[in-house]
LOKOLTI-487251 format. One record per residue: residue in one letter; z, x negated, y of N, C-alpha, C, O in turn. Coordinates in steps of 0.2 Angstrom, whole numbers, plus 5000, padded with zeros to 4 digits. Each point is the difference from the previous one (the first is absolute). Example, Ala and Ser with C-alpha at 12.3 -4.5 7.8 and 13.67 -1.06 7.14 Angstrom:
2
A503949344972500050045006500049965006500349954999S499350075006500149965006500350045005500149975006
//
This chain:
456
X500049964994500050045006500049965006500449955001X499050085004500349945005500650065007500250065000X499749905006500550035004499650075004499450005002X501050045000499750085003499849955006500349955002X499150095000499649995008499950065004500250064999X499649935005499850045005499250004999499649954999X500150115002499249995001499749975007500150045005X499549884996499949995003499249964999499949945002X499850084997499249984998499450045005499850055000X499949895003499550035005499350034995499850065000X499949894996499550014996500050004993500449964997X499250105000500050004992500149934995500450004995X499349955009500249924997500649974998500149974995X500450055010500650005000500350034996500549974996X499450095003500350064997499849964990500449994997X499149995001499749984995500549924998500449984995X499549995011500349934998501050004998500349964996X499950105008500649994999500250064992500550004997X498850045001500150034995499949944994500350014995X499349955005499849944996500849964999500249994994X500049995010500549985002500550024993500249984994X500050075010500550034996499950004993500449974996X498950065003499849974990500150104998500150024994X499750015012499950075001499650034997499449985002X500550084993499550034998499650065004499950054997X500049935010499650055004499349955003499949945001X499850114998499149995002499550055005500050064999X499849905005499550025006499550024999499849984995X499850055009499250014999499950045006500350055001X499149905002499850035007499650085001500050045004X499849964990499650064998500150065000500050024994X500150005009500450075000499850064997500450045003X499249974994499550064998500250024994499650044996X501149935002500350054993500450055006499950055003X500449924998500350085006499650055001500350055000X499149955002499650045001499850044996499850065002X500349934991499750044992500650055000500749995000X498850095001500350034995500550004995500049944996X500650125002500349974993500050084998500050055004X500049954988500150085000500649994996500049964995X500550085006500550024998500050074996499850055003X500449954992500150074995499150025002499649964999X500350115003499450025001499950015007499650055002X500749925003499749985007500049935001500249964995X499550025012500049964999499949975011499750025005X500949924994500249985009499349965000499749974996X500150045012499749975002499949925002499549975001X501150004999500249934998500549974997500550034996X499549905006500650004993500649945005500249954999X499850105006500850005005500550034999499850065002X500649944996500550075001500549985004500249945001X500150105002500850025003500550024995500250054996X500149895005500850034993500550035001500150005006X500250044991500550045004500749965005500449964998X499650085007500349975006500550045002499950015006X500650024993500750065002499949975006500049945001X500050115005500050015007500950034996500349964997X500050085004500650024998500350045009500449995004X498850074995499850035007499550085002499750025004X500649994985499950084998500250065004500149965005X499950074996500450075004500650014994499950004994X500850035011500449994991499750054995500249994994X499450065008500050054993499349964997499650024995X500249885008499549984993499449995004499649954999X500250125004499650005003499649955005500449955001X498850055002499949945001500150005011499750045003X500649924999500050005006499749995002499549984996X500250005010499749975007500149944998499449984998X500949985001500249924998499549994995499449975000X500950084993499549974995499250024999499649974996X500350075007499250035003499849955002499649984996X500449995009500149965003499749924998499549975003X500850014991500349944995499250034997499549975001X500450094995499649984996499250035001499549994997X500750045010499250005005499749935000499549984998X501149975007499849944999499849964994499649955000X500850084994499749954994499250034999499549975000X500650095000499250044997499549975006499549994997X500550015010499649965002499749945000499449985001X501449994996500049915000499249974992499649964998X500550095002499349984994500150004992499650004996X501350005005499949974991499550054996499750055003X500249944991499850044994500450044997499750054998X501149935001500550044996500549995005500049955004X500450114998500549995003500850034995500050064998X500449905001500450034994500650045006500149965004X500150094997500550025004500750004997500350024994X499949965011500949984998500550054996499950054998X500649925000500550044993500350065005500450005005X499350064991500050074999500550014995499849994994X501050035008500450014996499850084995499650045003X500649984992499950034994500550045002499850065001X500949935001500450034999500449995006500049945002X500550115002500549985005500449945000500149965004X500350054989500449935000499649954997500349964996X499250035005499649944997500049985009500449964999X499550055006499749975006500349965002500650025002X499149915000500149945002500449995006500449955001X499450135004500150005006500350075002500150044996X500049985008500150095003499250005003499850054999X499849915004499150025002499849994994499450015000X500749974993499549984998499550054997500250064999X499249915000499750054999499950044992500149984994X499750095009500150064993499750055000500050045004X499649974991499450045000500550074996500450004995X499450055010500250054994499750075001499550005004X500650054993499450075001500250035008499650045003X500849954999500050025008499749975003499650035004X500449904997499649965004499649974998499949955003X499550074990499549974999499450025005499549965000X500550095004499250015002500449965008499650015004X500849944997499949975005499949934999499649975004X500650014989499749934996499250015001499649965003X500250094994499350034999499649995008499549955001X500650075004499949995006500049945002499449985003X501249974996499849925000499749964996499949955003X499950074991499449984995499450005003499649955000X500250125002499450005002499849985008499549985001X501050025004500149975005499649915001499649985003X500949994993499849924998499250004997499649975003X500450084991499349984997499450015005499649965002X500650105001499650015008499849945005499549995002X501249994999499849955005499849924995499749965003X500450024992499749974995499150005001499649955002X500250114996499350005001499750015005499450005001X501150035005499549965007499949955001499449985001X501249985000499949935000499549954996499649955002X500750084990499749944994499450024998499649954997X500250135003499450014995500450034993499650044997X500949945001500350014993500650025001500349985005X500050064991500850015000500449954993499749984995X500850015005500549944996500150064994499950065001X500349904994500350044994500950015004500249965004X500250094994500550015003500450004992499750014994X500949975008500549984991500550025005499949985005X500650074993500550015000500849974996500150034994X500249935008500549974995500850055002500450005004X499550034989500650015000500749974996499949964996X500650065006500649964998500750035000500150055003X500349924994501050045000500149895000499949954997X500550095010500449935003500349974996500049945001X500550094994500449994994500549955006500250025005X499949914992500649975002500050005007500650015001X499050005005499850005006499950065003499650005005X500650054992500050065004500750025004500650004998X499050035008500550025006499650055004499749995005X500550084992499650065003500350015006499750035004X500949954996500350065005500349925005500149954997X500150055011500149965002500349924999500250004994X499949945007500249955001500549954991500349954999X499550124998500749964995499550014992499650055000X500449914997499450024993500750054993500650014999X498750025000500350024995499649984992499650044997X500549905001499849984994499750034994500550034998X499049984998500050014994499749974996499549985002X500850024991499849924996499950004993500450034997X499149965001499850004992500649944998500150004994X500149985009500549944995500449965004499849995006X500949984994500249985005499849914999499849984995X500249995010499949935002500349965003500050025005X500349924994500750005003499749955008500350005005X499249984994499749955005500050065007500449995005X499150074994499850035004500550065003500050025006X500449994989500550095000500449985006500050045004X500549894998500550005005499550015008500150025005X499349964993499450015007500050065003500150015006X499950054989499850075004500950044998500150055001X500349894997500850034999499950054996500150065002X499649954991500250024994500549974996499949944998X500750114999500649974996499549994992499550034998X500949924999499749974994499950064993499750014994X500950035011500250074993499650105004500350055000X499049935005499950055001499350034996499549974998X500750085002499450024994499249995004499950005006X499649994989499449984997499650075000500150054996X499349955008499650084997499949994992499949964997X500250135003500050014992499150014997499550005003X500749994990499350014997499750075004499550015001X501150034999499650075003499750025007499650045001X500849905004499650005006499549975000499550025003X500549914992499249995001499550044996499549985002X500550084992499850064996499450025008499450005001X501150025002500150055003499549985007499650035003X500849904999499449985005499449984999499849965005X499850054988499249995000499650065004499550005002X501050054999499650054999499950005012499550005003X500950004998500049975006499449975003499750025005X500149914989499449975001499650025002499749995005X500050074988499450055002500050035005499450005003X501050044998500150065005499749935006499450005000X500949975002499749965004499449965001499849975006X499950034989499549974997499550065000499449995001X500750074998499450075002500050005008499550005003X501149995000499950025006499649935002499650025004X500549954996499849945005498950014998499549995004X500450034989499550024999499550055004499550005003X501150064997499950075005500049975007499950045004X500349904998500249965007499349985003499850005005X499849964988499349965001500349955001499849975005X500750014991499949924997499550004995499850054997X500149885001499449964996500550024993499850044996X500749945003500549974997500950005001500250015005X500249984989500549955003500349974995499850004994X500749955008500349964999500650004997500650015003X499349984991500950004996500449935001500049954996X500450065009500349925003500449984994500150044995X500049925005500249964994500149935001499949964995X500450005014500249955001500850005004500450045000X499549895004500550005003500850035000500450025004X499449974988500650024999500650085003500650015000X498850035001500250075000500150034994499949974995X500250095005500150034994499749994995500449974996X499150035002499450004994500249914998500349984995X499349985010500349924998500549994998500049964996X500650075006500649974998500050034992500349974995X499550085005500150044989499549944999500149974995X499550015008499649954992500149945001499549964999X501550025004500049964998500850024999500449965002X499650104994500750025000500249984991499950044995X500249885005500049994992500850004998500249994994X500250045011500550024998500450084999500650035000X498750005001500250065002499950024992499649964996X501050115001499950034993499550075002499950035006X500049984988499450054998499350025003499749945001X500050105000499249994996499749965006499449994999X501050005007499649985006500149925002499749985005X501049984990500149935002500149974991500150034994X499949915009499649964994499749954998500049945002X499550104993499549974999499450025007500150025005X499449954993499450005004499750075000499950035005X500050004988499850055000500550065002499850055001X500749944999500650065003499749995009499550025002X501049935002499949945003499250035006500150005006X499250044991499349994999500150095000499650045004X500749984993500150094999499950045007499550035002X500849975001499950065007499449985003499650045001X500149895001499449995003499650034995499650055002X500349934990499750034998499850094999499550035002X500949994997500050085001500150015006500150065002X499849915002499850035006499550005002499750065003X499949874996499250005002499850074994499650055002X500549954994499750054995500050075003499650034998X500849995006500150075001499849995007499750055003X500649915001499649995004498950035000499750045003X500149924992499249994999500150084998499950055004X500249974990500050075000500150055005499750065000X500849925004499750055007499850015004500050065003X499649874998499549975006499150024995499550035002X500549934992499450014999499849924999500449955000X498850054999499949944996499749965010500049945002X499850135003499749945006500350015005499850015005X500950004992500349975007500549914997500249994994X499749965011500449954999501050014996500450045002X499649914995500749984999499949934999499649974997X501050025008500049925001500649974999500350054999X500249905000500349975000500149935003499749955000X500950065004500349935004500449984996500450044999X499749894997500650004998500049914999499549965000X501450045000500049935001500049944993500550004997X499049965002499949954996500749955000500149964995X500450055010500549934998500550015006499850005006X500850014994500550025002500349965003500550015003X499349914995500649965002500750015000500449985004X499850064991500850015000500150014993499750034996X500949925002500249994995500250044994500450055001X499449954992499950034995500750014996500349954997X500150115003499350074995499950035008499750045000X500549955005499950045006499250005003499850055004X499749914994499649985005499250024995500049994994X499750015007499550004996499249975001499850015006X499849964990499749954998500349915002499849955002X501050074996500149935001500349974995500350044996X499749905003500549964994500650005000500350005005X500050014987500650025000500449945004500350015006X499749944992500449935004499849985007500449975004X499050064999499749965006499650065003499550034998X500950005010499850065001499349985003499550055000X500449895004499549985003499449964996499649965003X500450074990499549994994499750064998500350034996X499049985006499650074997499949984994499749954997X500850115000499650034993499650054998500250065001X499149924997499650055001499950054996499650055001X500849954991499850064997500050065002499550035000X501249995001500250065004499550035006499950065000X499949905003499650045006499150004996499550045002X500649924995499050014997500150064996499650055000X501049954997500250074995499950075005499550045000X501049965004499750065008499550004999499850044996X499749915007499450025003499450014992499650044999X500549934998499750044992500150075001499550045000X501249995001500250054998499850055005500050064998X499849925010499750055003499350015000499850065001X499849894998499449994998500050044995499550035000X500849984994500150054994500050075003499650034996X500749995007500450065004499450015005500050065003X499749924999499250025005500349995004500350055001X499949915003500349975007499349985002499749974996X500150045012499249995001500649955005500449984995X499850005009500349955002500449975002500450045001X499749894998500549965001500049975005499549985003X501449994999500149955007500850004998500550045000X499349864999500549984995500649985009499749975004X501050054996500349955003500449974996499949994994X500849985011500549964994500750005006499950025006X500749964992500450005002500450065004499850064999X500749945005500450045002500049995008500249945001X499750095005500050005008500650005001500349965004X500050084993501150025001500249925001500449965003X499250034991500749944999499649915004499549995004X500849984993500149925004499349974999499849955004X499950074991499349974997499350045004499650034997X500449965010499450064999499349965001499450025000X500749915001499149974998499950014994499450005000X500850024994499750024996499650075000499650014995X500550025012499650055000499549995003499450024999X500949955007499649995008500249955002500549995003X499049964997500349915001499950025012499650035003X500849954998500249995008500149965002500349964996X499650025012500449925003500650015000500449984996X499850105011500950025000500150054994499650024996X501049985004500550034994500250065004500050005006X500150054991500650055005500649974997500149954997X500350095006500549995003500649984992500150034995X500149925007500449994992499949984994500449984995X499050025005499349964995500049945000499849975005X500449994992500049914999499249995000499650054998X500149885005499549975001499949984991500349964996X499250085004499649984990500149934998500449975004X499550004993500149924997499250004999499949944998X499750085002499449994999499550025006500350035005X498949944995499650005005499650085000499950024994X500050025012499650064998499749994995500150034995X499249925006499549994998500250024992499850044997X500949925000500149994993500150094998499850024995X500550025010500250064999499350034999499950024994X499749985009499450045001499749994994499850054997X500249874999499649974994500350044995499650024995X501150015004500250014995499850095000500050024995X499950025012499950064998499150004998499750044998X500149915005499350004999499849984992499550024998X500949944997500150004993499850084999499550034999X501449985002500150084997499450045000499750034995X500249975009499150065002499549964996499650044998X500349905000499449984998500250034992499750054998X500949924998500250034994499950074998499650024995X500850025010499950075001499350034998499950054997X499649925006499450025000499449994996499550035000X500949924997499849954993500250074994499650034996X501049995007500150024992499750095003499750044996X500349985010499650074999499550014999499750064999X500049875003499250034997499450035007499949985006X499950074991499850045007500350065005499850035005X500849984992500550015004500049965008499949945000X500250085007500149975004500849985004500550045001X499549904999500549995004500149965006499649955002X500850085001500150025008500349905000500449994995X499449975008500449935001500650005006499850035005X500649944995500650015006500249935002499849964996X500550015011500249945000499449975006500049945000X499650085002499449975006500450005006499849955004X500750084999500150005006500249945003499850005006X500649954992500349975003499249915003500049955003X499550104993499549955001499550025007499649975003X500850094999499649985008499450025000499850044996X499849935009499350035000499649954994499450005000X500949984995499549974994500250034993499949984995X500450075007500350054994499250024998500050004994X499650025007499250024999499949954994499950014994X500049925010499649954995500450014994499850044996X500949945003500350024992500050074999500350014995X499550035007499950064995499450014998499950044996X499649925008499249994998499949994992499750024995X500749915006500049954995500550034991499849984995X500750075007500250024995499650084999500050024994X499850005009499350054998499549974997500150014994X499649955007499449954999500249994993499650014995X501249965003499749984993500450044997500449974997X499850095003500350054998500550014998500150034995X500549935010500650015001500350055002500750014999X498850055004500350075002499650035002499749975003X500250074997499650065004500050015004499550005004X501250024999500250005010500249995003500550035001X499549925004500349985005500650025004499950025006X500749974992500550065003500249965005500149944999X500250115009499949955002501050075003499950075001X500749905000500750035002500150005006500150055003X500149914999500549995006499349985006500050025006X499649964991499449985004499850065002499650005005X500550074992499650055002500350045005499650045004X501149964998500650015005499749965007499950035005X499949904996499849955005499350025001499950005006X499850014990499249995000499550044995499649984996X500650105007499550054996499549995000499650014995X500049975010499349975002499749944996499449985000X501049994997499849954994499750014997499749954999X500250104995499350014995499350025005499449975000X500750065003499449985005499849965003499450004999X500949965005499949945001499649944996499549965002X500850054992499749954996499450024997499649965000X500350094997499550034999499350015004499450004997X500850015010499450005003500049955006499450005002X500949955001500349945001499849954996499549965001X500950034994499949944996500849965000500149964996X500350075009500549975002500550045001499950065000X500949915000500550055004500249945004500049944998X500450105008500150005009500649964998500550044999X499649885000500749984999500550025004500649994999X499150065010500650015003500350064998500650015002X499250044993500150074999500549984993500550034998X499349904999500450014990500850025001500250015006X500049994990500650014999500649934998500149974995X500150025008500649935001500650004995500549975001X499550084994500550014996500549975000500249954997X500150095010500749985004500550054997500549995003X499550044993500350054996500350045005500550034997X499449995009500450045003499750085001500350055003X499349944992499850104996500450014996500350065000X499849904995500650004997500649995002500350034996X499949955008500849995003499950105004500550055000X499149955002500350094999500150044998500450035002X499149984992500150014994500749994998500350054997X500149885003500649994999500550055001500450034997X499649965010500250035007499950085001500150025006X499750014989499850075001499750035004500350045003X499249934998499650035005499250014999499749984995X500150045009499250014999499449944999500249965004X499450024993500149935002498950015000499650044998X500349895006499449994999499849935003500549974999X499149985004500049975003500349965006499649985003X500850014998500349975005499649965006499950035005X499949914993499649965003499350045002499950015006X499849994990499150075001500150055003499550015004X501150034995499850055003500750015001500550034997X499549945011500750005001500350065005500650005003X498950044999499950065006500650054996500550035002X499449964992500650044996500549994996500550034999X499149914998500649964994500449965003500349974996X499849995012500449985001500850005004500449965001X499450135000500550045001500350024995500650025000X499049984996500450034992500449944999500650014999X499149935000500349944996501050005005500649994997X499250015010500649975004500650074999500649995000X499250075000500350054998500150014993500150065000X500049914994500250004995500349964997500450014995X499549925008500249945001500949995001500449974997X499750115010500649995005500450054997500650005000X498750074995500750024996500349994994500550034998X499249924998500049984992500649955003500550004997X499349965011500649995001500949995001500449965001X499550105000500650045004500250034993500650015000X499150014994500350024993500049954997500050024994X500149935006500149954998500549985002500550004996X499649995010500950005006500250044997500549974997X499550115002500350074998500349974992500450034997X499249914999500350024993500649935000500549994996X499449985007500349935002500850004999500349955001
//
């Protein structure tokens, strides 16, 4: 490993020499005209192969519904040019939400989703000519949920001792039962018709980041039919996609985000080595992705690790840290190499399945060249581009019909979208677009800190 940096490279030369350096497995290609190719996903099919990954604004209206803020967010993405735009974690259920805004699709306020659906696609093919495939990601917060103001109210397929004192779970508090999770597939669908009846392309059975779903497949210490083994451990994603598909139909999308390597230590963590948390072991996650490619999952987009906790380049390699976050022992570049593996593997093993690649952002305006280059030899199908898309919606375009992206527009992966997020607050770019996130940031900032005083 060598020591964390800051990104500071004028020319792509640079950016190669110091990747050379390191003994990094990422590659360049000036060529840009795999972004440009069509992909078809299930039986549609996006216009290129950019996508937008899902990005919590945490800036729903409280009954779910889509605000002026998030209108807002995904007008800009829909004009910004991607091809796919995946939309942010849509909770399933009240006590699953991450947040009191977050967003929630349900039979009262579906025809205002629908309204924003069409809205975006609208302003998409004035702009572009084409409208993006739309994915809806839904989710239950599980360890990370806090529906109702400032205090979490946890729920846990298994307890963990690393993580439980984090959100102040006692070591002897009950576990969702087999019956809740029975009971929450059915939730999926319901959600899953509706976002159909909305005019989404698709959605997304989350399965990362250590929320609910993530943490069951890696609950090797939970008893009966849902912890365990792999195939217990594998059980609710799988009967969910299953009934999910049954009440969508063979053309609408099911997609999956889910995380290949958790960096957190075993039985608690999953695709890692029992002895060595920061060693991928890859059976367990090729076994996933076998198993959804089994199950007709038209798309994938591999992450890894946990945002909550202390590791978060393993999601999102950054210069600054938020708040509390120690400085990585490793170089971005190394961060970026290792989710740039996972995706190439991932994609090895589905075949013609597409998957979404993650981890460009912190490369600035030469995020293009490496995602050319893993398109090119078939490392992934799409280009996802996260916290760049908060900074710089105008980016798939850019590139596309440019050639280039506007190094004053990238995104500086200052974590300070994230630190309000922390901070419970709304969040979106700070630096880019600072007419309104940087009133959010200073006023979230002053009250996370005053309840901080308050608990003292």
């Amino acid at each position: 490993m060598a020591s964390h940096e800051k990104f500071n490279f004028k020319t792509l030369n640079e950016v190669v020499e110091k990747v050379n350096s390191l003994g990094v497995n990422i590659k360049f290609s000036e060529d840009l005209s795999p972004l440009h190719a069509e992909v078809k996903v299930g039986k549609r099919i996006a216009p290129n192969a950019i996508a937008i990954l899902p990005m919590e604004g945490c800036d729903s209206n409280p009954d779910g519904s889509p605000s002026e803020l998030v209108e807002r967010r995904y007008k800009r993405f829909a004009e910004g040019g991607a091809g796919l735009l995946w939309w942010e974690a849509c909770a399933v259920v009240v006590e699953g939400r991450a947040n009191p805004l977050q967003m929630m699709l349900t039979k009262e306020n579906m025809p205002q989703f629908k309204a924003v659906v069409e809205r975006c696609n609208q302003s998409a093919v004035a702009r572009n000519g084409k409208k993006p495939l739309n994915i809806l990601q839904l989710t239950h917060s599980g360890r990370y949920s806090r529906p109702e103001g400032h205090k979490g109210a946890p729920m846990v397929p298994q307890h963990d001792p690393v993580l439980d004192p984090r959100v102040g779970l006692a070591a002897d508090a009950p576990v969702v039962t087999d019956e809740y999770l029975d009971n929450l597939t059915a939730h999926y669908v319901e959600s899953a018709v509706l976002a159909k009846e909305a005019g989404f392309d698709g959605v997304d059975i989350k399965n990362c980041h250590r929320y609910l779903l993530s943490e069951l497949i890696a609950s090797h210490t939970r008893e009966g039919k849902y912890g365990g083994s792999f195939e217990n451990r594998s059980r609710f994603l799988r009967q969910t996609i299953r009934a999910v598909r049954e009440a969508v139909g063979d053309d609408f999308i099911i997609a999956c985000r889910f995380n290949v390597f958790d960096a957190h230590p075993y039985p608690y963590g999953f695709g890692c080595d029992q002895k060595d948390m920061w060693k991928f072991d890859p059976i367990e996650p090729m076994a996933l992705v076998r198993m959804l490619v089994e199950e007709g999952v038209d798309l994938l987009s591999n992450s890894a690790g946990n945002p909550y906790y202390i590791y978060p380049q393993v999601t999102r390699p950054f210069d600054l840290s938020s708040m509390g976050v120690p400085t990585p022992d490793e170089h971005p570049l190394e961060s970026m190499g290792r989710l740039f593996e996972f995706t190439r593997q991932i994609q090895k093993a589905a075949g013609d399945v597409p998957v979404v690649g993650n981890g460009y952002t912190w490369l600035r305006q030469f995020l293009s060249y490496a995602g050319a280059a893993n398109l090119a030899d078939g490392s992934c199908k799409f280009v996802g581009l996260g916290r760049s898309g908060f900074a710089y919606p105008d980016a798939p375009r850019d590139i596309l019909l440019k050639g280039e992206m506007d190094p004053k527009q990238c995104c500086v992966t200052c974590s300070k979208c994230t630190q309000i997020m922390r901070d419970h607050g709304r969040t979106g770019c700070v630096i880019k677009d600072s007419e309104i996130y940087a009133g959010f940031y200073k006023e979230y900032r002053e009250e996370a800190s005053m309840r901080e005083k308050s608990f003292q």
